[in-house]
C-alpha positions in Angstrom: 25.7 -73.3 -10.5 24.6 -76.9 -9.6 25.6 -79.5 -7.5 24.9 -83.0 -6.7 23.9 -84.0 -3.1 26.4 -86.2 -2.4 29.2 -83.7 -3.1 27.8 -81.4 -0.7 30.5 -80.8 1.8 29.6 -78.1 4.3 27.3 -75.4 2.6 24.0 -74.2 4.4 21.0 -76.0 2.8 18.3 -73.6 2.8 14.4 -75.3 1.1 12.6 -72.5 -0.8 9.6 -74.9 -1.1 6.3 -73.9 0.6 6.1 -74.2 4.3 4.0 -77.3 4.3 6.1 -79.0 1.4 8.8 -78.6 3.7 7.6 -80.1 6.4 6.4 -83.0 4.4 10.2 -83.5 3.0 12.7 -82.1 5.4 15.8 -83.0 3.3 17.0 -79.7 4.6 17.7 -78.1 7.9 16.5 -74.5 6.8 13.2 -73.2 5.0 12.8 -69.8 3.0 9.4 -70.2 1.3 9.4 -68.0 -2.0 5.5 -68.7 -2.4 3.0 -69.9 -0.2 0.7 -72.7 -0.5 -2.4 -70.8 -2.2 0.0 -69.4 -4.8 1.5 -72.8 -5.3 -1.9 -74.3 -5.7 -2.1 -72.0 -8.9 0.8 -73.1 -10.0 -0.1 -76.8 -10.2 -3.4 -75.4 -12.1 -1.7 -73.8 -14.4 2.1 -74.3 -15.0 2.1 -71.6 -17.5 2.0 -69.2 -15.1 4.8 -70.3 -12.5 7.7 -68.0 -13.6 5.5 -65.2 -12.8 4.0 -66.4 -10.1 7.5 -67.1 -8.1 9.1 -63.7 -9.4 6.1 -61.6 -7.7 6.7 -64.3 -4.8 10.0 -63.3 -4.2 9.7 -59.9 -4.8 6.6 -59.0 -2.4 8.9 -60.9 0.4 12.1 -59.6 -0.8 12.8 -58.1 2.4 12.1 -61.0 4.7 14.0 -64.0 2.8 17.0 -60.9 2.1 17.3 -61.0 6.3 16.8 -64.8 6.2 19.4 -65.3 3.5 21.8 -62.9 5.2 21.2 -64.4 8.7 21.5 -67.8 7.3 24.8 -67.7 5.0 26.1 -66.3 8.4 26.8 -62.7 7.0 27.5 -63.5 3.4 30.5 -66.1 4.7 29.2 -69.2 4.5 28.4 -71.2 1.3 24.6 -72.1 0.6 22.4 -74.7 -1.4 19.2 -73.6 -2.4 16.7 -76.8 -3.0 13.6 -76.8 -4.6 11.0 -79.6 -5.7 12.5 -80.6 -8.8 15.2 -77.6 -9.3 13.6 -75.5 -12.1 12.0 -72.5 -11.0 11.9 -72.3 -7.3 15.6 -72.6 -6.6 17.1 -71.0 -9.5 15.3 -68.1 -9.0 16.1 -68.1 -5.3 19.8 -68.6 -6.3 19.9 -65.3 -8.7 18.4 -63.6 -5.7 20.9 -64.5 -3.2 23.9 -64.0 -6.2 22.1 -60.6 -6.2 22.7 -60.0 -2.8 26.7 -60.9 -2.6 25.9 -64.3 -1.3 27.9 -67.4 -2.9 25.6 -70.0 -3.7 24.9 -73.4 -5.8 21.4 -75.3 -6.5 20.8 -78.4 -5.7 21.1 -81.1 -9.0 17.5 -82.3 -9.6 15.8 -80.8 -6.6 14.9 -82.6 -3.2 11.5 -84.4 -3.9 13.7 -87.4 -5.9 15.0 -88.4 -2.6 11.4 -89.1 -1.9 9.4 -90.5 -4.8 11.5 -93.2 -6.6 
């Protein structure tokens, strides 16, 4: 279910963090944002609320990150490693999702903002 960085070999990195937290951190090559940056804002205001907050995320854009996950795992044949900020919600939900969908992925151990803030 997880794996470290450094024993990623070639799997598709795909960031499910906001658009601008990506940019900010590009550890990976690809983005699919689950929320954007006004629900991720109410997040950080009240933590409490997150796991709903990323499920009704993911499911109002189910459609667009199905394509994007699809189109990115080149057709369900490649491997992918979905990265979040500090792999708890984010990622692991994005990882059911794309389990869901027939897709055979991993999360990234400890998400990607570690390689960044030390």
């Amino acid at each position: 279910m997880f794996i470290k960085y450094e024993n990623i070999k070639d799997e598709i990195l795909i960031d499910c963090r906001t658009k601008e937290e990506f940019e900010l951190m590009p550890l990976f090559d690809k983005n699919i944002p689950i929320i954007d940056k006004n629900k991720y804002m109410i997040i950080k205001k009240f933590y409490p609320c997150a796991f709903f907050v990323i499920i009704y995320g993911l499911l109002k854009n189910k459609y667009e990150i199905k394509e994007k996950l699809i189109k990115y795992s080149n057709n369900k044949k490649s491997k992918i490693v979905v990265g979040c900020s500090k792999g708890r919600l984010r990622s692991p939900i994005m990882y059911f999702y794309a389990k869901s969908l027939g897709i055979n992925a991993k999360i990234l151990y400890k998400g990607i903002k570690r390689f960044y803030y030390k």
